[in-house]
C-alpha positions as CSV (number, residue, x, y, z in Angstrom):
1,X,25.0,45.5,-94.1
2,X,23.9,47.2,-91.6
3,X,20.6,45.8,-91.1
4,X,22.0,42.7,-91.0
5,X,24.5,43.2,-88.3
6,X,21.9,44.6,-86.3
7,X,20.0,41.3,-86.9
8,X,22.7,39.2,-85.7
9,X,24.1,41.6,-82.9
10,X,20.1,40.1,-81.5
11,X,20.0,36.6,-82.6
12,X,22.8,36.6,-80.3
13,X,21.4,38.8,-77.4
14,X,24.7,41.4,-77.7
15,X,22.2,44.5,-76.8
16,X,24.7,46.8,-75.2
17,X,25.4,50.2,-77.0
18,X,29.2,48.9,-77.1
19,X,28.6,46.2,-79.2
20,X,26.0,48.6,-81.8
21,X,28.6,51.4,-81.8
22,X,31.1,48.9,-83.2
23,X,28.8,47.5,-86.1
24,X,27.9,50.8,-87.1
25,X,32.2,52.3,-86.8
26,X,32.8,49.2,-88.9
27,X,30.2,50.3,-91.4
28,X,31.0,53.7,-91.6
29,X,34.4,52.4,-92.3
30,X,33.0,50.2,-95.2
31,X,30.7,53.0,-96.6
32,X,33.7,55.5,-96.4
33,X,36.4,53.2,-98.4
34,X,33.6,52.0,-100.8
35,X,32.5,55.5,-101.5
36,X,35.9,56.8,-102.1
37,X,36.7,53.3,-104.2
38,X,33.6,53.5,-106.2
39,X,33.5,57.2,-106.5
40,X,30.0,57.3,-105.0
41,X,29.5,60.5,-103.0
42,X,27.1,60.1,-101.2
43,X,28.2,56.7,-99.7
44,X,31.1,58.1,-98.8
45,X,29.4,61.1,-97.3
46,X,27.2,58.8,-95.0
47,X,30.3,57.2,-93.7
48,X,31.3,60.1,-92.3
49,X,27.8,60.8,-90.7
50,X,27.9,57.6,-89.3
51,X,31.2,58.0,-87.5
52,X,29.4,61.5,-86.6
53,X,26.8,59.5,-85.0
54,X,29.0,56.8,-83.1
55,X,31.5,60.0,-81.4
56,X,28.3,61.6,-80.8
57,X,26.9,58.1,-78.9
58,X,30.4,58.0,-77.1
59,X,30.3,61.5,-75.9
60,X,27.0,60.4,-74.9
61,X,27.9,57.5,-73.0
62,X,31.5,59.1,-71.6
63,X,30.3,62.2,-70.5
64,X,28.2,63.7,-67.4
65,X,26.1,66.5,-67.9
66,X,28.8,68.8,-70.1
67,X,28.4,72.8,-70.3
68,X,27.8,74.3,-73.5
69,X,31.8,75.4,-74.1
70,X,32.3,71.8,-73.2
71,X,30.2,70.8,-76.4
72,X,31.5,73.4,-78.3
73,X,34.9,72.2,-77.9
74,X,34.1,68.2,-78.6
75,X,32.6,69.2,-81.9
76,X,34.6,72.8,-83.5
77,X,38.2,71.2,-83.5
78,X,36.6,68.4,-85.2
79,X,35.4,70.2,-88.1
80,X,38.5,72.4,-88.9
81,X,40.0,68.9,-89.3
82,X,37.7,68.3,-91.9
83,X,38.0,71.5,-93.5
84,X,41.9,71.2,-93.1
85,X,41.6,67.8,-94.5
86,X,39.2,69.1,-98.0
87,X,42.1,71.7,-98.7
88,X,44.6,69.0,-98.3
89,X,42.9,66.6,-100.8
90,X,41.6,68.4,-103.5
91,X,44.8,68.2,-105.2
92,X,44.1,64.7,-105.9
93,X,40.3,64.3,-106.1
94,X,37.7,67.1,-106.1
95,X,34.4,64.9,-105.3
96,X,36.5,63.8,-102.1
97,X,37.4,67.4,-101.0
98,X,33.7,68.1,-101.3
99,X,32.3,65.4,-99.0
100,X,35.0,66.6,-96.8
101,X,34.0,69.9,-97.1
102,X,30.5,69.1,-95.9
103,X,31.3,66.7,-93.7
104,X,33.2,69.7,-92.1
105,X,29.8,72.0,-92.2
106,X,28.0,68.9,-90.5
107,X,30.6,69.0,-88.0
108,X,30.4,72.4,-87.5
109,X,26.8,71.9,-86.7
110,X,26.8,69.6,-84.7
111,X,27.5,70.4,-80.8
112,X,23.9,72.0,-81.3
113,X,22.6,68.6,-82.8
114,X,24.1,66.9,-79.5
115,X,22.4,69.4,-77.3
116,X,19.3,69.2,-78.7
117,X,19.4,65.3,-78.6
118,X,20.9,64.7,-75.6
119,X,20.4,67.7,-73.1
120,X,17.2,69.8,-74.1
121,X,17.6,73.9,-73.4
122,X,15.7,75.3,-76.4
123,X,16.2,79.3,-75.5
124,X,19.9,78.1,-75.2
125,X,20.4,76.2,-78.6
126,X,18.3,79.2,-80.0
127,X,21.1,81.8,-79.5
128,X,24.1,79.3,-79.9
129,X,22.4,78.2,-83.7
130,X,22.2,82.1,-84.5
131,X,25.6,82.6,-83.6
132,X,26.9,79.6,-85.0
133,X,25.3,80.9,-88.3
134,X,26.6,84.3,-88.4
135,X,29.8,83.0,-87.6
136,X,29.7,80.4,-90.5
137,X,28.5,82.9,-92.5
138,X,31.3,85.6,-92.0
139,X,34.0,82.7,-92.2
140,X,32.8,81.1,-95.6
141,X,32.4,84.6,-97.0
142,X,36.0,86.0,-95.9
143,X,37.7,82.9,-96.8
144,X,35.8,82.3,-100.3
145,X,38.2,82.5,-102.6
146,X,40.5,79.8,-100.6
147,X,37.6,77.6,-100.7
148,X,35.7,77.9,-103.5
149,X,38.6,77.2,-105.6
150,X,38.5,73.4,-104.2
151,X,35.1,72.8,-103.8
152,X,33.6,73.9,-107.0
C-alpha cells in the first residue's frame, strides 16, 4: 500500500513532503485499524511508528532550530498518553494495551531519536539517553505492579 502510493504520489509529480506525510498518516491509519481488526500486533504496532514518524516529519518541517527542553516536551506528554491509554484498554483487550504500552516506550525515546536525526550534538544526546534510561528505569520499577498487571 504503501509502496504503491509512493508510486503514484510520482507518476503524478506530487513530490512535496506534504503530500508523502499524508500517504504515509493514511497508512498508519490503515495498519492501525487492520491490526487491531485482525488482531495482528505487529501491524498494529507499525501504525503507530508510522504516525511516530509523520509528527516527527512535521516537527521537522514546523519548527526552527528547538532547544533540548523544547524536544523534550514535543515527545514526553506524548508518551504518558500512550501509557495512560494501555491502562485504559487493557480491560478490553490485552494485545492492544501492550502495543500501547510500547508504543509508549517508543515515545518515550524518541525526542533523542529527533535530535539525533535532525539536529546532531552527540555529547548532548549522550547524557540526555543516560538520563532518560535511569529515569525509565526507576519509573517502570516503582510503578511495576500497576503495569505489569496489564501488560503481561
Amino acid at each position: 500500500m504503501l509502496g504503491a502510493g509512493l508510486y503514484i504520489l510520482e507518476l503524478h509529480d506530487w513530490n512535496e513532503w506534504g503530500w508523502k506525510a499524508g500517504l504515509l498518516s493514511f497508512c498508519a491509519l490503515v495498519w492501525v485499524a487492520f491490526g487491531i481488526g485482525a488482531r495482528i500486533p505487529l501491524l498494529h504496532l507499525c501504525g503507530w511508528l508510522a504516525f511516530f514518524l509523520v509528527y516527527a516529519w512535521l516537527l521537522s518541517n514546523n519548527t526552527v532550530d528547538p532547544e533540548w527542553y523544547e524536544i523534550q516536551l514535543y515527545w514526553l506528554p506524548l508518551s504518558f498518553v500512550f501509557g495512560w491509554s494501555s491502562w485504559f484498554v487493557q480491560r478490553w483487550t490485552k494485545s492492544s494495551a501492550s502495543i500501547l504500552f510500547i508504543a509508549g516506550a517508543a515515545a518515550w525515546f524518541m525526542p533523542e531519536l529527533y535530535t539525533a536525526m535532525f539536529r546532531g550534538g552527540a555529547a548532548e544526546l549522550q547524557v540526555e539517553l543516560i538520563i532518560k534510561i535511569i529515569a525509565g528505569g526507576i519509573l517502570l520499577f516503582s510503578l511495576r505492579k500497576q503495569w505489569i498487571a496489564w501488560v503481561a
